[in-house]
C-alpha positions in Angstrom: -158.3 -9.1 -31.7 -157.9 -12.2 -29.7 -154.8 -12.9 -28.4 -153.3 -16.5 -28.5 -150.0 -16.8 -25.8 -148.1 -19.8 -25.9 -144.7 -21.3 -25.8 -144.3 -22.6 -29.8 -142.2 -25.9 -28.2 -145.1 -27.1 -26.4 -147.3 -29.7 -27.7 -150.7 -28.5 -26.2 -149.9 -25.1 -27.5 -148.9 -26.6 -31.3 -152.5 -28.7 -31.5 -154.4 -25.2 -30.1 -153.0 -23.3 -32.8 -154.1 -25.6 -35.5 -156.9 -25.6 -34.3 -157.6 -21.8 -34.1 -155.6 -21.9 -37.6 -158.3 -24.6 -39.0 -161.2 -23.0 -37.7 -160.5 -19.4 -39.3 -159.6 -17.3 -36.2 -158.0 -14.2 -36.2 -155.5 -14.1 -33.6 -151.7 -12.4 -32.9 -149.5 -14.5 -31.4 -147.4 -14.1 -28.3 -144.4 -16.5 -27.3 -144.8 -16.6 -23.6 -141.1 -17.1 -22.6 -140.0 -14.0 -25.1 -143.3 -12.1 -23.5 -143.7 -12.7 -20.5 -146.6 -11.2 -18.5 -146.4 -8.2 -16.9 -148.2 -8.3 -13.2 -150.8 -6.0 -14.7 -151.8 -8.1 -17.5 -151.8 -11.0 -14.9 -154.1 -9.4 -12.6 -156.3 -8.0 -15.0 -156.5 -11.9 -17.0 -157.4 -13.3 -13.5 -160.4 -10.8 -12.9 -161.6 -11.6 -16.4 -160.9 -16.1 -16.2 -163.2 -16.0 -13.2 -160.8 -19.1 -12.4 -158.8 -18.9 -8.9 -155.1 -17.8 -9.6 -153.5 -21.1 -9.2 -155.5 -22.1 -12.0 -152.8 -19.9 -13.7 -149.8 -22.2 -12.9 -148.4 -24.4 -14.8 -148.3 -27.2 -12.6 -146.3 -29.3 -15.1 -143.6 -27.6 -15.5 -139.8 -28.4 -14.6 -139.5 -24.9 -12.6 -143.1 -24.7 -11.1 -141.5 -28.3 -9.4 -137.9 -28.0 -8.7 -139.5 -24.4 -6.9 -141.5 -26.8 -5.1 -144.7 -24.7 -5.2 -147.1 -27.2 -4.5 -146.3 -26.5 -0.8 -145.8 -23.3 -1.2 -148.5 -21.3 -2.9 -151.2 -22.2 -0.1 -149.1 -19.9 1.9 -148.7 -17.1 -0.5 -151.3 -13.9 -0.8 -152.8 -13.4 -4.7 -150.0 -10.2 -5.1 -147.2 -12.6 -4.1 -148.6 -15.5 -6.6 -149.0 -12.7 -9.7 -145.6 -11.3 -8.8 -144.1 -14.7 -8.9 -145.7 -15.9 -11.8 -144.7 -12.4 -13.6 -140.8 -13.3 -12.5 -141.3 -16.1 -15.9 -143.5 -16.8 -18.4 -142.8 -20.7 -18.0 -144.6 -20.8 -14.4 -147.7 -19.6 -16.0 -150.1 -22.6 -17.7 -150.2 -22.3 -21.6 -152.0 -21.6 -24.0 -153.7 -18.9 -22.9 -156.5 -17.5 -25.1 -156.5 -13.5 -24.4 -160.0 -12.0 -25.8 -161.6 -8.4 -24.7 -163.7 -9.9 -22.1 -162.9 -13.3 -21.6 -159.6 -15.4 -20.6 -159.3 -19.1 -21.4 -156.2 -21.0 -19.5 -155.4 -24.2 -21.1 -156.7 -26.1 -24.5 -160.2 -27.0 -23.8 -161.7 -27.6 -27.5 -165.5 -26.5 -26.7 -164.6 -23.7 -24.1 -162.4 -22.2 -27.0 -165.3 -22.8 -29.6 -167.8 -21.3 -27.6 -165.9 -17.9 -26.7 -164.6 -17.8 -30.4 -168.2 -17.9 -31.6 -166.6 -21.0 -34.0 
């Protein structure tokens, strides 16, 4: 079963649910805030992305900026980026599409399509 984590408020998340909900996928649904990830899950969702871990911040955000970690993670190691980004689930960049082998970070319409076989 695929795996669809998001915060419900945001609007990125709102238009990938729809879209998962339009095109007939099966997922369970994890609010992100109320969830947040453990550093396993993190760690094992990077090995799978194949994306480089601050691919899985959410650069956006109010906290990832008043913590000013755009100066800061080019100094950190990966265990001090997944411990940090398994402190709260609103440093980490959302929706996240959670399958057995695969890990999409961010809406992307034809990346989701092709790893949902939709």
């Amino acid at each position: 079963m695929i795996q669809f984590i998001c915060y419900p408020k945001c609007t990125t998340c709102k238009k990938a649910q729809v879209w998962l909900d339009e095109n007939g996928i099966e997922y369970t649904l994890r609010h992100i805030k109320e969830q947040n990830p453990t550093e396993d899950e993190l760690r094992g969702w990077h090995q799978r992305s194949g994306l480089p871990l601050r691919k899985f911040f959410n650069t956006s955000g109010l906290l990832y900026k008043s913590m000013e970690l755009k100066t800061k993670l080019p100094e950190m190691s990966e265990d001090e980026m997944i411990s940090l980004l398994a402190t709260d689930g609103m440093l980490v960049k959302r929706p996240l599409l959670v399958g057995e082998d695969f890990v999409l970070v961010g809406f992307k319409e034809a990346q989701w399509a092709e790893k949902s076989d939709k």
